[in-house]
N, C-alpha and C positions, 0 to 999 in steps of 0.2 A: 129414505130411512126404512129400515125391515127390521122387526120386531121379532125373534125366534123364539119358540119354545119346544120342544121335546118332546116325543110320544114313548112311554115306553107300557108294554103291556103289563097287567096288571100293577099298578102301581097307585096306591090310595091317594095321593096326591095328587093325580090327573086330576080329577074334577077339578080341585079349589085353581087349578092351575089354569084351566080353559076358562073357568070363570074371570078370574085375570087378567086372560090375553082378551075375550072377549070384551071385558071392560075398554082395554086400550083400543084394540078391533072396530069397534064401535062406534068408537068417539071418532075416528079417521077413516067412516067408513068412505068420503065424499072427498077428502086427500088423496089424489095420485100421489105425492110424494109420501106418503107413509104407507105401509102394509105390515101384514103379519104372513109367518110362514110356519106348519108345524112339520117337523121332519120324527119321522117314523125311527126310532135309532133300534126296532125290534123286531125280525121276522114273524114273530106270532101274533104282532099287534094287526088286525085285519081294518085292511083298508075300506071294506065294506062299509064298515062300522061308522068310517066319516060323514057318510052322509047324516046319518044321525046326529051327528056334532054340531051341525049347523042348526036341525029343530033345537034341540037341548040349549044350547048357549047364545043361541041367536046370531052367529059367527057367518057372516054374507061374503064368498065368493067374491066380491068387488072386491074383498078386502083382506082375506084371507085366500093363502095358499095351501095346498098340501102337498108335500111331497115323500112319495112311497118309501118304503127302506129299501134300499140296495147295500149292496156289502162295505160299502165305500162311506155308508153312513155315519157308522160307530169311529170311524176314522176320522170323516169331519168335524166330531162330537169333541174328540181330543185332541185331535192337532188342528182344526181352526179356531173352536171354540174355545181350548182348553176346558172343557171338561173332565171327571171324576167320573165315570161310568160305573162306580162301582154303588150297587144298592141301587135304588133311585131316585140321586140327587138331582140328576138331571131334570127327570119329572115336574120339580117346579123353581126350573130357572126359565127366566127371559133375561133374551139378546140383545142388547139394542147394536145393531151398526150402521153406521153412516154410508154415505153415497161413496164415500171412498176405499169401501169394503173394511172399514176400520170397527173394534169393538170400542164404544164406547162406554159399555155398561154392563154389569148382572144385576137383576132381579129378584126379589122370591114371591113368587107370583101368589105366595099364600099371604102377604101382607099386604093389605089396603095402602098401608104409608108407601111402601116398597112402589106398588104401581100408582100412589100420584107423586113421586117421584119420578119415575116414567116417564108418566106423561108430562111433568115439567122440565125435563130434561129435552123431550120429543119439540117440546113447544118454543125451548131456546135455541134448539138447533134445526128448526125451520125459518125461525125469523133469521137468524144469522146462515143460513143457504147452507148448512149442510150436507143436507140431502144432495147434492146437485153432483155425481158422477165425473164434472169434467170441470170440478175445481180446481186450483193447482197447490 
């Protein structure tokens, strides 16, 4: 299971957003079968800056991905994710998709309910195998 959320630069929403994921992050830091991944959908957004994200939110590498913005990002944003790029609504949505590259879910990573929601959705679809790539 991979948990998305979205970087986009300047965007007041980020924070409450990586708080959020980091809550979910967290909780699965010691689950192989769960992670999170934030994809960069901004060339200004500096990836520098990441590293800092892990002091600030407590966000552990075991458990957490990053991946850069390439040009091909703002594409994946709306045609896999179906995403709205417009403004920054992206900023505080989470993904949930399953091992069979499926979405099962959006988020708003700015409401408490919204992510234990999440996580009880994460927690039915590990006890029922989910996550597992080579389901049928």
């Amino acid at each position: 299971l991979t948990i998305f959320n979205f970087l986009i630069h300047n965007c007041d929403s980020e924070a409450i957003s990586l708080e959020g994921l980091a809550r979910v992050s967290n909780k699965y830091r010691n689950n192989p079968r769960a992670s999170t991944v934030s994809l960069a959908l901004d060339s200004n957004y500096q990836v520098d800056g990441w590293q800092s994200l892990t002091t600030t939110y407590g966000l552990e590498k075991e458990s957490w991905n990053l991946w850069r913005y390439s040009e091909s990002a703002p594409v994946l944003a709306v045609c896999g994710f179906n995403l709205n790029l417009k403004d920054c609504d992206p900023a505080n949505q989470l993904v949930l998709v399953d091992g069979q590259l499926r979405i099962r879910g959006y988020y708003q990573a700015d409401d408490r309910q919204e992510i234990d929601r999440l996580i009880t959705e994460i927690e039915i679809l590990l006890i029922n195998g989910e996550d597992d790539q080579s389901r049928n």
